[in-house]
N, C-alpha and C positions, 0 to 999 in steps of 0.2 A: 620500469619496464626492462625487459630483458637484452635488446640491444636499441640502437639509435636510426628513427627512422622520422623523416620529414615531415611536416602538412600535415598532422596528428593534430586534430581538435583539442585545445584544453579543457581537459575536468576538472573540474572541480573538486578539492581536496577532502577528505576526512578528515576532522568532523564536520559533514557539510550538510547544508540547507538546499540546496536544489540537485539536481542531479543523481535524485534519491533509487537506489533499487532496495526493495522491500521484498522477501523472499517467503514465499509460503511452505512451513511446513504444517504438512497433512499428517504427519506421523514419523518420523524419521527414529532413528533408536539413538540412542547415548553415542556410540560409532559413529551411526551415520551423522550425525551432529557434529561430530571431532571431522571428523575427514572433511563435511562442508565449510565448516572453519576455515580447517587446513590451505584449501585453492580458493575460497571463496571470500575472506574476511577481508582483504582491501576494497571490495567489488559492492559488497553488500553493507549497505547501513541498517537496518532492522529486519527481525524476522518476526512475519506473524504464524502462530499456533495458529492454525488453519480452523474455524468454525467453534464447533466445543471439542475439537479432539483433546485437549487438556484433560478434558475431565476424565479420558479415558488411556492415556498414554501412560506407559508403566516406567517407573522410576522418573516420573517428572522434574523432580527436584535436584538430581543428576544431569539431567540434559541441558536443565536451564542453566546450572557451572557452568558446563562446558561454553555456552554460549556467553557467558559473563566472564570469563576469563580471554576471553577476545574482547571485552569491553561492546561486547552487540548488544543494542538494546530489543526487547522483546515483548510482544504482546500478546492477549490472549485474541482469537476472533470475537468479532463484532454480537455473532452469535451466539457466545457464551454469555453476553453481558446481558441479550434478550431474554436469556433464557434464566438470567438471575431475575431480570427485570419483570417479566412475569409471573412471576413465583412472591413479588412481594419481597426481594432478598437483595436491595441494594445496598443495602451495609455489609450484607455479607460478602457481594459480590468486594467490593472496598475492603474489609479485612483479606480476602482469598487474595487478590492484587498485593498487601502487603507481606501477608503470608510468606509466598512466593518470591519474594522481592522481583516484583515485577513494576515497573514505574511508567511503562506507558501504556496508555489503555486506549479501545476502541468504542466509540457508541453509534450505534447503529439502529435503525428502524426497518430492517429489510424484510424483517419476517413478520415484525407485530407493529400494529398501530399503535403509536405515540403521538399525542399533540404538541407541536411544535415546540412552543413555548418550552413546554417540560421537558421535550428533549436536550433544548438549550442548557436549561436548568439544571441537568444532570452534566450538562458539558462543564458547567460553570461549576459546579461541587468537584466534579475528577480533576480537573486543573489546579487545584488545590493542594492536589494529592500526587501529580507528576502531569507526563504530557501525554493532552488527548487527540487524537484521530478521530473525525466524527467521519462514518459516509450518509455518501445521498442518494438516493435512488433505491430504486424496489427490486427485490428478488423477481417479481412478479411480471411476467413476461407481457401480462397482460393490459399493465399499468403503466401508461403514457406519462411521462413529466412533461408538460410542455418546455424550454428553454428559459423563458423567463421564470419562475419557478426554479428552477439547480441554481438560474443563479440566487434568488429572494433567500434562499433557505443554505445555503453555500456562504452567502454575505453574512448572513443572518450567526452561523456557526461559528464561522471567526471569531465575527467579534465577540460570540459568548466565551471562547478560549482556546477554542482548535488549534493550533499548529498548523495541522493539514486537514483540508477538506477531500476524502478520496471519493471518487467518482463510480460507482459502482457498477459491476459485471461480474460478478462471481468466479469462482476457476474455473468455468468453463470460457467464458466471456464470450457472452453470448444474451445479455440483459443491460440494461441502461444504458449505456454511452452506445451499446450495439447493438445491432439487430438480430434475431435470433440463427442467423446465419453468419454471427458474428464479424460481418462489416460493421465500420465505423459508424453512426448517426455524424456523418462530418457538418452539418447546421448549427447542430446541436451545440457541438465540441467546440467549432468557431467561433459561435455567438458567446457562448460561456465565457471565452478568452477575450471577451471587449470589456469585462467589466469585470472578473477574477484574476486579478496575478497566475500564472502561469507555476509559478516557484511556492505557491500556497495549495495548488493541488497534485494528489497522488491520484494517477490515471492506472486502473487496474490496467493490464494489458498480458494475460499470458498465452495468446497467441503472436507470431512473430510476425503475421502480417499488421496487426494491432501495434507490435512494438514500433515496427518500420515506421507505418505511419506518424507518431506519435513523435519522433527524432527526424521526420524531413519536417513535420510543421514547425516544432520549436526549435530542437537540434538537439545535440548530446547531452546536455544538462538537463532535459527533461526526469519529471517522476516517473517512474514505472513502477507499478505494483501486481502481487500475484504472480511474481516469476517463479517457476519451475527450480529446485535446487538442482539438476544436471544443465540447466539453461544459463546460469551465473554467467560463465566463461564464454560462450555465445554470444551471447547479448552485451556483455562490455568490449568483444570484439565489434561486432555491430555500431557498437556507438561512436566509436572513433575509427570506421571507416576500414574497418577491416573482416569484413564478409562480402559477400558480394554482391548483395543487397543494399550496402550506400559504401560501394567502392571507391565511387568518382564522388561522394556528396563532398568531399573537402578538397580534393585537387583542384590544384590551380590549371585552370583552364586559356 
């Protein structure tokens, strides 16, 4: 840090397991990639290629160096891998990953129905092949999980090989752990945390009253995912007490 100041929370260090911020890019250019690096690469542990923008980003292969020379690991969205998955092209999807040298992957059901089992199954095949992110929950606004459930199917994921189970809201965050006025399902979220390690899930969060939330329940070492790339620097202010939104969460009282 830049100079010496007091009653600063510890983070947790790179390369690290909890305290994860996962950054979305939607589209960023070769540039803006190098310049996100630039302020952003102590801050940030992974960056996911937002949805299937990959398949449509120009000089991909370019952008992903740049990110690989900061030693950031990177993934494709979740939605790319549905969109291999339906097409009958899951080995392609597996070569395109290597291709790329892309080593950690996402498997996701938010768009297409998959039965459990198989989706595991596929967890269990990518983990083979590097580290998988599975999420939970539906795009579908209209689609209730109940609590018990994220967690059955959350447990369920782990152990087929996840890493991380990320909790799903989309970039809006405004579906599954939220309501579609994007407050918290705080029941939800709670109950989840009785029976899931807390440092086993990536909570999408890229709104900042999401984030806030999310570091007064468990605290600075929380996952955050779907953060904004101008939001880096924010939100690791945030985290250690230096916004003004958990100014007093670590002074001594």
């Amino acid at each position: 840090m830049n100079f010496n100041l007091t009653q600063i929370p510890d983070r947790t260090i790179k390369p690290r397991k909890s305290g994860i911020t996962m950054v979305m890019d939607k589209g960023l250019s070769t540039e803006e990639a190098r310049n996100l690096m630039n302020v952003g690469h102590p801050h940030i542990d992974m960056v996911k290629l937002g949805f299937g923008t990959s398949f449509v980003t120009p000089n991909l292969k370019e952008k992903l160096e740049v990110y690989r020379s900061y030693d950031m690991p990177v993934y494709f969205g979740g939605t790319l891998f549905e969109a291999f998955l339906i097409r009958n092209q899951f080995e392609d999807y597996i070569n395109v990953c290597k291709e790329f040298g892309v080593s950690y992957m996402e498997v996701s059901d938010g768009s297409i129905t998959i039965p459990h089992a198989e989706k595991c199954g596929y967890i269990e095949k990518l983990s083979k092949h590097g580290v998988v992110l599975s999420e939970v929950g539906s795009k579908d606004a209209a689609h209730i999980i109940p609590p018990y459930k994220w967690i059955e199917l959350m447990r369920a994921e782990l152990n087929a090989g996840s890493v991380y189970v990320i909790a799903e809201a989309r970039e809006a965050g405004n579906v599954g752990i939220y309501r579609g006025s994007g407050e918290v399902r705080e029941g939800l979220v709670q109950e989840i945390l009785t029976q899931i390690p807390a440092e086993n899930i990536l909570w999408e969060a890229p709104q900042k009253a999401q984030q806030l939330y999310f570091l007064e329940l468990i605290g600075c070492n929380v996952n955050l995912g779907n953060i904004a790339p101008s939001e880096i620097i924010a939100l690791e202010a945030m985290r250690i007490g230096l916004r003004g939104d958990t100014f007093e969460l670590y002074l001594d009282k």
